[in-house]
C-alpha positions in Angstrom: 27.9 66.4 -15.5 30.2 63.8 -14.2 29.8 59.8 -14.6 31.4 56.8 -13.6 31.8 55.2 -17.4 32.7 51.4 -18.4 34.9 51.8 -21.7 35.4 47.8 -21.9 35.0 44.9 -20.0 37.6 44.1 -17.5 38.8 47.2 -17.4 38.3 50.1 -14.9 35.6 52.5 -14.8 36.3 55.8 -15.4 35.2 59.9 -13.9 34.4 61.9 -16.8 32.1 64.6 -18.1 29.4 63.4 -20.2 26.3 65.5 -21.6 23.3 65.7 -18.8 20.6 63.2 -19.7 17.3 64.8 -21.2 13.9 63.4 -21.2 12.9 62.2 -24.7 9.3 60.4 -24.1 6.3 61.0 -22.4 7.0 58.7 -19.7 10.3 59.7 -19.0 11.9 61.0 -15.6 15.4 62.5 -15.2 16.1 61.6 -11.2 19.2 64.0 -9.3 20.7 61.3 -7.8 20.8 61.3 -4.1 22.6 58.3 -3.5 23.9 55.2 -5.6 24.9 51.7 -4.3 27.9 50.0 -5.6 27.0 46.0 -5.9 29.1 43.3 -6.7 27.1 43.3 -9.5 29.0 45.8 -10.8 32.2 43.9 -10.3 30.7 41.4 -12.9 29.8 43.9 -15.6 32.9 45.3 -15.7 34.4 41.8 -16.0 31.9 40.8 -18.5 29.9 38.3 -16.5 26.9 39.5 -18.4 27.9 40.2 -22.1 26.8 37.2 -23.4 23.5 37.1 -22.1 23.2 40.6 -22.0 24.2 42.4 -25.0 25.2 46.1 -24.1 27.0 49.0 -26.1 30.0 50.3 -24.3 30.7 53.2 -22.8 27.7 52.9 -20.3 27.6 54.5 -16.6 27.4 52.1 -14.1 25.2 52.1 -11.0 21.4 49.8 -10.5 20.7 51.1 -7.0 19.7 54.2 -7.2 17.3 57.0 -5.4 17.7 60.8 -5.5 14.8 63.6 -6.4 13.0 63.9 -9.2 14.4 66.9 -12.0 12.4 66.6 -15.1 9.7 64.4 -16.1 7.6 63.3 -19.5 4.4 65.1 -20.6 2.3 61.9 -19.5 4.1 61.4 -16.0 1.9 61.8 -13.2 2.9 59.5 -10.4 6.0 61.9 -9.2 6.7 65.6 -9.7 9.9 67.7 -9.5 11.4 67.8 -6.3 9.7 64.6 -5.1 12.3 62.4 -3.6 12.4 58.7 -5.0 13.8 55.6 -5.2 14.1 53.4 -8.6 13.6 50.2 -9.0 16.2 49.4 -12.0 14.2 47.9 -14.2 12.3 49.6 -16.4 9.2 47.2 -17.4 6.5 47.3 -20.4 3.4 47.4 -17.8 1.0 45.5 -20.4 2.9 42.2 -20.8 1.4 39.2 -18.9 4.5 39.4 -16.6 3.7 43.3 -15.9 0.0 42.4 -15.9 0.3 40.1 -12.5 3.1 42.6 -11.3 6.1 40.8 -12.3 8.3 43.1 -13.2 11.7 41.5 -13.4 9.9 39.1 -16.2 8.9 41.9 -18.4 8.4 40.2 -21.9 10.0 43.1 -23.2 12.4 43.9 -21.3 12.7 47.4 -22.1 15.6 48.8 -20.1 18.1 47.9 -16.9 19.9 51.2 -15.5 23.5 50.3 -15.3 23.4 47.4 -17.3 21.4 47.8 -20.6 21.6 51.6 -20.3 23.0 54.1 -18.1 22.8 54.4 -14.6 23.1 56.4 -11.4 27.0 56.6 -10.4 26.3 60.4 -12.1 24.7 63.3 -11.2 21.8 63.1 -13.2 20.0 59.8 -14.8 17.5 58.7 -16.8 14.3 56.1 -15.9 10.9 55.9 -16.7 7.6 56.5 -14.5 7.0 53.2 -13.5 10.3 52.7 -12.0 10.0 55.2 -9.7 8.8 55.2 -6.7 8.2 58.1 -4.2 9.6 57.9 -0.6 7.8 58.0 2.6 8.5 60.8 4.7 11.4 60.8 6.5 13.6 58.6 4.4 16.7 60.2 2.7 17.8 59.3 -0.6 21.3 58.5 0.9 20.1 56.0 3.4 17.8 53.7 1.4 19.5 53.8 -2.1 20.8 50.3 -1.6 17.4 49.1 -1.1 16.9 50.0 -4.8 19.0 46.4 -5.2 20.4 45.0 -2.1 17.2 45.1 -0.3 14.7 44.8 -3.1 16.7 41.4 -3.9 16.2 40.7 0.2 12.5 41.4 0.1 11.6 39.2 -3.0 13.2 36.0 -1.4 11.9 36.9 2.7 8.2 37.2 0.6 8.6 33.9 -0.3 10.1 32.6 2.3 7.4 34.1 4.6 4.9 31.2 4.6 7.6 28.5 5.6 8.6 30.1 8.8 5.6 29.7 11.0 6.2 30.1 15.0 9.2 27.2 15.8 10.6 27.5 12.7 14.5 28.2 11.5 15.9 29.7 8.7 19.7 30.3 8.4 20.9 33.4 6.6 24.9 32.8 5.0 26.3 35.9 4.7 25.7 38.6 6.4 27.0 41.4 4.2 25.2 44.1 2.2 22.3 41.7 1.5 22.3 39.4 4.8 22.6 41.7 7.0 19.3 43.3 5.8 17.9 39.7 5.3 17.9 39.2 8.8 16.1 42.5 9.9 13.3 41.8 7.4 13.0 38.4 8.7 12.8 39.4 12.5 10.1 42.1 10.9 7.7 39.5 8.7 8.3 36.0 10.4 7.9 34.4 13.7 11.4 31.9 13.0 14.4 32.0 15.2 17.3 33.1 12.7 20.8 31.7 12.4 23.5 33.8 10.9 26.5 32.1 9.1 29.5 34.0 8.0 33.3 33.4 8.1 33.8 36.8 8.6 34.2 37.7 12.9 32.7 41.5 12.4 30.1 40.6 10.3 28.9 38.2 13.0 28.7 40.9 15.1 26.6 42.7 12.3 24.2 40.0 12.3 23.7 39.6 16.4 23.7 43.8 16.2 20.8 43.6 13.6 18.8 40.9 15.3 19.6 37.4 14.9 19.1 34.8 17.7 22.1 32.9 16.9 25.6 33.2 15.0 27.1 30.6 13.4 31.3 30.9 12.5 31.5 29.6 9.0 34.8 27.7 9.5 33.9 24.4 8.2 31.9 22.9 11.1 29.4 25.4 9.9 26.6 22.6 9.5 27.5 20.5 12.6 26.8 23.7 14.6 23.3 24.4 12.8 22.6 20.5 13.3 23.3 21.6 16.5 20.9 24.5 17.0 18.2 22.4 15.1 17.8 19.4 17.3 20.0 17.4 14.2 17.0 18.4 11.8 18.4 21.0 10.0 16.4 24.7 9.1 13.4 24.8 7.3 14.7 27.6 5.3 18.1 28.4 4.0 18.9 31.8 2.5 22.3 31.5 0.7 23.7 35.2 0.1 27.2 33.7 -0.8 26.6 31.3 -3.6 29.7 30.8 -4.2 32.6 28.0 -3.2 31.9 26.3 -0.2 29.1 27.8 0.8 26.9 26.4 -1.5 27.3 22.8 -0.3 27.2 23.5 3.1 24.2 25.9 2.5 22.5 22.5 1.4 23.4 20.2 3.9 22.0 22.3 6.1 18.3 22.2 5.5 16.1 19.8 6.9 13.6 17.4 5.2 11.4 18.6 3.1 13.0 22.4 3.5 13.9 25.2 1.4 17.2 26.6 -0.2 16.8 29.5 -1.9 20.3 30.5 -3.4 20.3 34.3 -4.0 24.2 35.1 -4.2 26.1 33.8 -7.7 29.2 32.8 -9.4 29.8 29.8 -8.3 28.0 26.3 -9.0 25.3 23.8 -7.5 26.7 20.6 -7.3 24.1 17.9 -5.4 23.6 14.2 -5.7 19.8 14.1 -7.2 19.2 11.6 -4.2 20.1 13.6 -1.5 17.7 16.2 -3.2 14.8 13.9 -3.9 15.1 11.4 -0.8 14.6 14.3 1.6 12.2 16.4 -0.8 14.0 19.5 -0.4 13.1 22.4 -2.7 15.6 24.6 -4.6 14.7 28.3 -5.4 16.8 30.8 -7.8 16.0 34.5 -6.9 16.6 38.0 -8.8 16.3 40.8 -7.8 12.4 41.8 -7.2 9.3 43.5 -8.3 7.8 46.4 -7.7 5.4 45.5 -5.2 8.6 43.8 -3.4 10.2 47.8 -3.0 6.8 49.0 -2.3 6.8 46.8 0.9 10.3 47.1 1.5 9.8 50.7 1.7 6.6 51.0 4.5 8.5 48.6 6.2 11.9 51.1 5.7 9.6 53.6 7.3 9.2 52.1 10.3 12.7 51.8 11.0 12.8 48.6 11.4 15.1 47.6 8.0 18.0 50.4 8.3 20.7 49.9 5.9 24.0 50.0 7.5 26.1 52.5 5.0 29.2 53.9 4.6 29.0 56.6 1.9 31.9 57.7 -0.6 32.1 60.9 -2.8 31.4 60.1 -6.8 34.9 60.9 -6.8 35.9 58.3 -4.7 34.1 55.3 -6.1 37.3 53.8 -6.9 38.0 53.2 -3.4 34.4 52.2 -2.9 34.6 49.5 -5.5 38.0 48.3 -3.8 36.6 48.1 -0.3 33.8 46.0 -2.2 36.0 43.9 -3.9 38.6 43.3 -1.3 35.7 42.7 1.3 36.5 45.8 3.5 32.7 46.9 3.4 30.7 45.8 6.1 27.2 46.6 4.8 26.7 48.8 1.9 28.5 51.6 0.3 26.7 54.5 -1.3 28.1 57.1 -3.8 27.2 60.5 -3.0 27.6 62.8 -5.7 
């Protein structure tokens, strides 16, 4: 089958034929991939971001947002069946740990497997996962559409969750960057909370993403970004700020523009957090790291999928062609999410 294969870090994946994946264990499932979401996550593995916290044995087939149908599956599988179409969360978790025991996947004490990072992933035709990552799709979704939820808008739904008891009716919450993740971020927020949402991005299309996808105001990230969500806020600032960017200056203004006693939570990385421990503690504002999400998080994400009221705006490539879908990631030409189609 063909695969899109990392040889060595900071160099280019590559299209190749590789041998089709088989099931080995009882709780394996081979998923026919539907549809597979390049990340900027990807962008880091191949540059190595992750080798030295993450060991991993090159070659490996990139891809963590995944959905398709199911092909094969383990003697002891009996959640899915051939043919059923799924989406997989990309973790692949222990389920007796006391992380899995209270449903927190992503903390699995064993941390048994990552698709597309610790072993190999969906930019294929075929890949390999186990029972408990998959997940079966309501009726009427398509592989294709909602692959990027797998990541994108798993990631989304973990923070909105916790955000969701800070934004009572007269609240704020400003979303920076509405791109693959923020543009989702503010659909699930118009869906789950009663705030009025302000969208901040630099970029003039993706502002009209954000006002197409529901939010109430948008915000030009041009460096008077705060002053103008001072603005919005009566000079207090949002009770919630959901920081998609987290990197250069978006990270400080991010900050300066929650109100006492608010909320950052940073989501995007590769940059840093730089802030006086006065201007934290004087105002008591809370700071909150985020990855990705747990099971439960997709399960949610999906009803709400079904409703139509968190669409993922796509633009879909051939396997093929996932060079130019990496490009148009990396050079910022993708407004939303792309998905690989084999």
């Amino acid at each position: 089958m063909k695969a899109v294969r990392l040889h060595a870090y900071h160099q280019q994946p590559q299209l190749e034929q590789v041998p089709e994946p088989e099931v080995r264990g009882p709780h394996d499932v081979v998923v026919r991939v539907g549809g597979a979401g390049p990340c900027r996550t990807d962008l880091h593995i191949r540059d190595g971001w992750f080798a030295p916290a993450v060991p991993t044995e090159l070659p490996l087939t990139l891809g963590h947002e995944n959905s398709g149908w199911v092909h094969e599956v383990g003697s002891a599988v009996e959640n899915v069946a051939v043919g059923d179409a799924v989406i997989c969360h990309p973790q692949q978790s222990c389920g007796v740990c006391p992380a899995c025991r209270i449903g927190d996947d992503m903390r699995c004490a064993r941390g048994l497997a990552f698709n597309g990072l610790t072993r190999d992933g969906g930019f294929a035709e075929l890949f390999a996962t186990a029972d408990r990552a998959v997940l079966t799709l309501p009726s009427g979704l398509r592989p294709a559409e909602v692959a990027p939820h797998a990541d994108a808008g798993l990631t989304v739904m973990h923070v909105v969750r916790k955000a969701v008891p800070l934004l009572g009716p007269g609240t704020r919450v400003v979303v920076v960057g509405i791109g693959g993740l923020g543009h989702i971020g503010v659909q699930c927020l118009r869906a789950l909370t009663a705030a009025e949402v302000i969208a901040v991005d630099r970029d003039p299309d993706a502002l009209k993403l954000a006002t197409g996808v529901g939010a109430h105001h948008v915000v030009p990230a041009d460096e008077q970004q705060v002053e103008r969500v001072r603005a919005l806020t009566g000079g207090a600032g949002a009770e919630v700020v959901i920081d998609f960017v987290g990197e250069g200056d978006a990270v400080a203004a991010a900050i300066g523009m929650v109100r006492a006693r608010g909320t950052y939570f940073v989501v995007g990385y590769g940059g840093e957090l730089r802030v006086l421990t006065f201007a934290v503690v004087l105002p008591e504002i809370s700071i909150v790291g985020n990855a990705v999400g747990t099971h439960d998080d997709l399960r949610e994400l999906m009803a709400l999928a079904a409703t139509g009221a968190a669409p993922v705006h796509t633009r879909t490539y051939p396997l093929d062609a996932f060079a130019d879908a990496m490009a148009d990631l990396e050079q910022g030409r993708m407004h939303g999410r792309g998905v690989l189609v084999p």
